[in-house]
N, C-alpha and C positions, 0 to 999 in steps of 0.2 A: 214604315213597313206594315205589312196587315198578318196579323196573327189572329189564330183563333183558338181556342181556350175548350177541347173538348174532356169531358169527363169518360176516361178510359184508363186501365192497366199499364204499363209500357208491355212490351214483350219483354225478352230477357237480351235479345242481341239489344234493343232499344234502349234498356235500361243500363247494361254493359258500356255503350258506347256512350253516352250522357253522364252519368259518373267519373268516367275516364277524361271527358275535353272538358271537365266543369272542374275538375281535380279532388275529386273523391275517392277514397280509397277505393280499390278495385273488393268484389265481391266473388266467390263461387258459384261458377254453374250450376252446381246442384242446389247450393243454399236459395240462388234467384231462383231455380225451377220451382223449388216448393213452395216459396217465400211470396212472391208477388202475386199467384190467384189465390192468398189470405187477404189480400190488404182490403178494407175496411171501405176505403175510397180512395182513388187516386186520378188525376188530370195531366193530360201532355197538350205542353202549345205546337201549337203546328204552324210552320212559315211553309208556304208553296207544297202542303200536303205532308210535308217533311217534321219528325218531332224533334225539336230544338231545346226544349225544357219539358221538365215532371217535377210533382210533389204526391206524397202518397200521405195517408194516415193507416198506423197499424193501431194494431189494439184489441183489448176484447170485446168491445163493442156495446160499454157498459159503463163499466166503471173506469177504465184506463186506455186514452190512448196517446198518440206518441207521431208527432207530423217529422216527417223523415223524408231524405231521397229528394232534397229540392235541390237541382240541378240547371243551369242554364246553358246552350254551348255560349263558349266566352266571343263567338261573332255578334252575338243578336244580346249580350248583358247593355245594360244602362237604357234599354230600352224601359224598364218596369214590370218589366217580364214577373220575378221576382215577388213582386210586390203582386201581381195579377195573380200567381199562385198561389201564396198566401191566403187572397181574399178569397179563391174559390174554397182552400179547404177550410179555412176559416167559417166562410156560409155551411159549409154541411157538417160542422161541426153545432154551429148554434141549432140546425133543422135538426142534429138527430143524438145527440149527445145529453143523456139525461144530467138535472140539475144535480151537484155535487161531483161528475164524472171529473177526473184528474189530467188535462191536458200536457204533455211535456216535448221537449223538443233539445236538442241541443244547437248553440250558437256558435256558428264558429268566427271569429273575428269581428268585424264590424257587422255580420249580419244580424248579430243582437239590437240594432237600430230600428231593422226593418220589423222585428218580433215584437217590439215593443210597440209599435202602432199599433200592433192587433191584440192588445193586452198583456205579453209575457211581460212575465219581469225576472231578475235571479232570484234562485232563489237560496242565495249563499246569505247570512252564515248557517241558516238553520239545517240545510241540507248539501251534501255536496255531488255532485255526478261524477260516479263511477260507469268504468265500462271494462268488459273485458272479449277478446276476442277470442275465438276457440281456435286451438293446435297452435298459437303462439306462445310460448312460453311454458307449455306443459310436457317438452320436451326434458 
């Protein structure tokens, strides 16, 4: 199959719809509207003009950022897709990321394999990731 690997935003329906067939929790509209023209960098593959996967990096652009939103649709997974995302934001992470800046990311299942090519490691025991979502549980 021929994909191609452009450095762009998703929109919000783009990004809606890509989270949801990759099985990511679903996000708010208003959180997407404001949320994705911060991101830092992000890339969509595209099959036949169409965006099939994204990865973003958020962050302050400094000292801390955070590769998130890597999504593939599950027709076009096993291709390397995956791994082809990584590398792009990988690359502009070395290009523009000052020495000492804190990269993090969370792993979900086996995708800790793939993170680990491109340097993550865990980093349990000394630290553990927490998350919390807003309006759940503050009820």
């Amino acid at each position: 199959m021929d994909y191609q690997i452009t450095a762009r935003t998703p929109d919000v329906e783009t990004f809606a719809r890509l989270r949801a067939v990759s099985g990511l929790s679903p996000r708010g509209r208003d959180g997407m509207e404001k949320g994705l023209p911060n991101s830092l960098f992000a890339v969509l593959v595209l099959y036949e003009g169409q965006p099939i996967g994204m990865g973003r990096i958020i962050g302050d652009g400094g000292t801390a950022y955070q590769i998130t939103d890597i999504a593939v649709d599950p027709a076009h997974q096993g291709n390397g897709l995956g791994k082809a995302i990584m590398g792009e934001l990988a690359a502009w992470l070395e290009r523009e990321a000052p020495e000492g800046a804190y990269v993090s990311l969370i792993a979900d299942g086996d995708a800790q394999h793939l993170y680990a090519k491109f340097g993550f490691a865990p980093v349990m025991p000394a630290s553990i990731g927490m998350a919390r979502v807003m309006g759940e549980g503050d009820r």
